[in-house]
C-alpha positions as CSV (number, residue, x, y, z in Angstrom):
1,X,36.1,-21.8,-13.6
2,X,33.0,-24.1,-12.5
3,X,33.4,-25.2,-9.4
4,X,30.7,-28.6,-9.5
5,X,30.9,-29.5,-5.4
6,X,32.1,-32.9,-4.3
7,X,29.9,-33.9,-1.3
8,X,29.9,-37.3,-1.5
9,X,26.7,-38.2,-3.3
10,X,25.7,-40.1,-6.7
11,X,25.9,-38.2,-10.0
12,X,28.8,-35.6,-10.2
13,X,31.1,-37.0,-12.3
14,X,28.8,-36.9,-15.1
15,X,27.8,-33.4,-14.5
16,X,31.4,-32.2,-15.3
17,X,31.8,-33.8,-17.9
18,X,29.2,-32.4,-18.9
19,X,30.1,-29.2,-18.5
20,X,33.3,-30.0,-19.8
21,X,31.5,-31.1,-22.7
22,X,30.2,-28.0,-23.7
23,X,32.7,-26.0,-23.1
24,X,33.0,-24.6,-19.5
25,X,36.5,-25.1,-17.4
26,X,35.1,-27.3,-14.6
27,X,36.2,-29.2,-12.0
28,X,35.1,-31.8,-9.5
29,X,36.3,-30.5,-5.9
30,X,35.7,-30.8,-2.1
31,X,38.0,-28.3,-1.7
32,X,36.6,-25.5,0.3
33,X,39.3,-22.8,-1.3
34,X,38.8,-24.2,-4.7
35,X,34.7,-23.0,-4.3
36,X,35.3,-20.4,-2.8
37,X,37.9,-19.0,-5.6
38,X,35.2,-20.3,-8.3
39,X,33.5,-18.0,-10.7
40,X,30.4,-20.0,-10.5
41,X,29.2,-23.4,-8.0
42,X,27.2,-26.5,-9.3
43,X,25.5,-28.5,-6.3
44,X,24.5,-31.3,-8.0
45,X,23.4,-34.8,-6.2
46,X,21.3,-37.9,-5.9
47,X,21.0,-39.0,-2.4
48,X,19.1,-38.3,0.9
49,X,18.9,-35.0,2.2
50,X,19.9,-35.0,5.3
51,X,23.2,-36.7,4.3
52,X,23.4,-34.5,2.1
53,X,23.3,-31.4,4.1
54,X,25.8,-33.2,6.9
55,X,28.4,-33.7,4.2
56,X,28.1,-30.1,3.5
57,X,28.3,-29.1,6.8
58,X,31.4,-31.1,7.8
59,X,33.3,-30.3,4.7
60,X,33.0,-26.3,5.3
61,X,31.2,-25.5,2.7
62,X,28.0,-24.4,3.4
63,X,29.2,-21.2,4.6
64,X,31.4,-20.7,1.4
65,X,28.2,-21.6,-0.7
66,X,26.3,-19.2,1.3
67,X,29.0,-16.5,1.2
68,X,29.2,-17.0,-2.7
69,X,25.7,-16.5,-3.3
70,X,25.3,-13.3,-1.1
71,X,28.2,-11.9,-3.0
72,X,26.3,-12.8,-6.8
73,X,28.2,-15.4,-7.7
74,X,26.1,-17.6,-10.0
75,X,24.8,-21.4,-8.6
76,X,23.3,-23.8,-10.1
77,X,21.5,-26.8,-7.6
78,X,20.8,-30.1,-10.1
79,X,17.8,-31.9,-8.2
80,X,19.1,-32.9,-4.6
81,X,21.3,-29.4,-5.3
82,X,18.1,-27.6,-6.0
83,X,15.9,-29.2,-2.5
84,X,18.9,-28.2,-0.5
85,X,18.6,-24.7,-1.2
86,X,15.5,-23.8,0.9
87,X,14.7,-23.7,3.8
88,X,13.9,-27.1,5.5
89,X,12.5,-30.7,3.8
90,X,10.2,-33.4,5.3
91,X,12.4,-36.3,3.8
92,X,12.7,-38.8,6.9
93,X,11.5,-36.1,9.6
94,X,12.5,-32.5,9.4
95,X,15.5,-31.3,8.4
96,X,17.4,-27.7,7.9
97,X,18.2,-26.8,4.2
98,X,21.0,-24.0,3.2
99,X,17.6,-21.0,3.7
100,X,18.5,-19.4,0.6
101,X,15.1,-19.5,-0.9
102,X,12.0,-19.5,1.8
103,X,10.0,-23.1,1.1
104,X,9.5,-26.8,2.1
105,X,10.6,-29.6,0.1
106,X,7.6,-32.1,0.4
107,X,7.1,-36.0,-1.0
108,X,4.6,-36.6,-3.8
109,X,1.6,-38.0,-1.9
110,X,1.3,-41.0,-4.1
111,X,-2.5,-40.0,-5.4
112,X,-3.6,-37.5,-8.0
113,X,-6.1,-34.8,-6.6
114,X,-9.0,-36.8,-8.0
115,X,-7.6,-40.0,-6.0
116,X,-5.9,-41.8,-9.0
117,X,-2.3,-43.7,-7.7
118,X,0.4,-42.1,-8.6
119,X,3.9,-43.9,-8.8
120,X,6.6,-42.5,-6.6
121,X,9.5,-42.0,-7.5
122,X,8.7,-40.0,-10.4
123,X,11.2,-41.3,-12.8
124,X,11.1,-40.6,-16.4
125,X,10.6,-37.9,-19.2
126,X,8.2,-35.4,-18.6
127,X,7.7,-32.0,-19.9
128,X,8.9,-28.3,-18.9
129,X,6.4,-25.5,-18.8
130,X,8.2,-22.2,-18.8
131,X,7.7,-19.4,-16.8
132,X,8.6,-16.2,-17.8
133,X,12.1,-16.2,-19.5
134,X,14.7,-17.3,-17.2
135,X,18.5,-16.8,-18.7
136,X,19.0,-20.6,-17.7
137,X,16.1,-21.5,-20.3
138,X,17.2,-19.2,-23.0
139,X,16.7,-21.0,-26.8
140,X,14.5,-24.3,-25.0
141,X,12.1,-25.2,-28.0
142,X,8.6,-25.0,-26.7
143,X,7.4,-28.3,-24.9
144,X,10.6,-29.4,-24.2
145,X,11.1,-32.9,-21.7
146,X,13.9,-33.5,-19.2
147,X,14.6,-36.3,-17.3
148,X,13.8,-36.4,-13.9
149,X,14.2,-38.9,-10.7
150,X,12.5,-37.6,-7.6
151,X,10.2,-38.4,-4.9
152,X,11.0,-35.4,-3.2
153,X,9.7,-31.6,-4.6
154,X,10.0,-27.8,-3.8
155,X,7.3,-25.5,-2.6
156,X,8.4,-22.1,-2.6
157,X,6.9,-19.9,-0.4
158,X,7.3,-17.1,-2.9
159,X,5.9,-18.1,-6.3
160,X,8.1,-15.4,-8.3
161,X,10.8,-17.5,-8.0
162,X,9.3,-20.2,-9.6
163,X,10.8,-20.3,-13.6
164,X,9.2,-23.8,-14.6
165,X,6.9,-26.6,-13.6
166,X,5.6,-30.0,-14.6
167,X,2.8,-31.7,-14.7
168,X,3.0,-35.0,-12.4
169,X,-0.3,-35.5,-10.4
170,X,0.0,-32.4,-9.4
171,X,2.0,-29.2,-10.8
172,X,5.2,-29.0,-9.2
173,X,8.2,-26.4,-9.8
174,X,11.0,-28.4,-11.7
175,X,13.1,-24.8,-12.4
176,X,13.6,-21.4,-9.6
177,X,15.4,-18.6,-11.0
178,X,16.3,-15.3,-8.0
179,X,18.9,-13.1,-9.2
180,X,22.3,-15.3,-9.4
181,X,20.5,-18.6,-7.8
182,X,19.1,-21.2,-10.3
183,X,17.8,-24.3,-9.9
184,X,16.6,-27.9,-11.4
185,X,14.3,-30.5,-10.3
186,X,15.2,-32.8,-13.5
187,X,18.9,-33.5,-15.0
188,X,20.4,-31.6,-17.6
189,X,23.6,-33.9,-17.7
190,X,20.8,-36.9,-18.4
191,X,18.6,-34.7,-20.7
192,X,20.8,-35.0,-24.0
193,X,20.8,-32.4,-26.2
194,X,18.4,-30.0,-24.7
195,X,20.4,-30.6,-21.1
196,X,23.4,-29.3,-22.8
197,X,22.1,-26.7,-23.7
198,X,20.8,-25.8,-20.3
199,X,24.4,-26.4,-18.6
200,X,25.7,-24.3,-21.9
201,X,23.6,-21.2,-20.7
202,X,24.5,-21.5,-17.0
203,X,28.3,-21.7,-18.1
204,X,27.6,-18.5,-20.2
205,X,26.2,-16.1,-17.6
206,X,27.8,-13.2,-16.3
C-alpha cells in the first residue's frame, strides 16, 4: 500500500487517483499508523512551506516520515513534497525542512544570468534533462516535458543526487534520486501520459 500523506495542502486528491489509476493500492491518510504501516509514502503538495512543515509537525508525522526513510522505505516528494525534504528554504524568511537531503530551497530571482526578466512563478511545460538513469525515470522518451508550478527550487549541496534538471533562466534540479528517496520539482499527476508513467515506476519499486 501507498500511503500519499494528508497534510492539509492543495493537490492530493488527484495524486491518488492517480496512483490509483495506474495500478497501485493507495490511499489518502493523515493517519500517523496508516504511514507508518505503508510500504511506500507520497508527500505531495501545493502550498507555502512553512505551513507545510507545521502541519507535519503537529500531525506526528515527520518523525514517522523520517523513521521510514532511515529504514528504506521508498518516498516520493511531488514539488512542495520534494522542497521539504532538505534542509532549510528561504520562502518568507528561513525555515527548517525534514534534513534528509543537505540543500537550500531558493526563489527564482526573476532575471536570467544575462539580465533578461524572467516570469515567476514558473508555470508551464518545460523539458526534463536526465541524469544518469534513475529507476523513477525508467522508459521517459528522450526530451520529455512535465508540468511544473513553482517559484520556489532546490539546491543540493551534493550534486550526485541530482537525477534531472530544466532549463528556466537558469538550470535548476526538477528530479533527486538517494537510495530509497526520490523527488519532483514538476507534477506527474498533471503531466498525462508521461506522469503516469513516472507514478507507474515509483509504484513498481522494491
Amino acid at each position: 500500500m501507498i500511503a500519499v500523506v494528508d497534510y492539509g495542502m492543495g493537490n492530493l486528491r488527484s495524486v491518488e487517483r492517480a496512483l490509483s489509476f495506474v495500478g497501485a493500492q493507495a490511499v489518502l491518510t493523515a493517519e500517523p499508523e496508516t504511514v507508518r504501516r505503508a510500504e511506500k509514502v507520497v508527500v505531495p503538495g501545493v502550498g507555502a512551506f512553512q505551513d507545510a512543515m507545521s502541519n507535519l509537525t503537529s500531525t506526528g508525522l515527520v518523525e514517522i516520515i523520517r523513521d521510514g526513510i532511515a529504514a528504506g522505505k521508498p518516498f516520493l516528494g511531488i514539488c512542495l513534497g520534494l522542497q521539504m525534504l532538505f534542509d532549510e528554504s528561504e520562502e518568507d524568511g528561513l525555515h527548517k525542512g525534514l534534513g534528509i537531503v543537505p540543500g537550500r530551497v531558493v526563489r527564482f530571482d526573476g532575471r536570467t544570468p544575462d539580465g533578461q526578466k524572467l516570469k515567476v512563478p514558473h508555470i508551464g511545460w518545460n523539458q526534463l534533462l536526465p541524469r544518469g538513469a534513475c529507476p523513477l525515470l525508467s522508459g521517459m522518451p528522450e526530451g520529455a516535458f512535465f508540468y511544473f508550478d513553482h517559484s520556489y527550487y532546490v539546491r543540493p549541496d551534493d550534486r550526485s543526487v541530482i537525477a534531472g534538471e530544466t532549463d528556466y533562466g537558469i538550470r535548476f534540479t526538477s528530479v533527486i534520486w538517494r537510495q530509497n528517496v526520490y523527488g519532483t520539482q514538476f507534477h506527474p499527476e498533471k503531466s498525462q501520459a508521461i506522469g503516469l508513467t513516472i507514478l507507474k515506476n515509483f509504484a513498481a519499486l522494491r
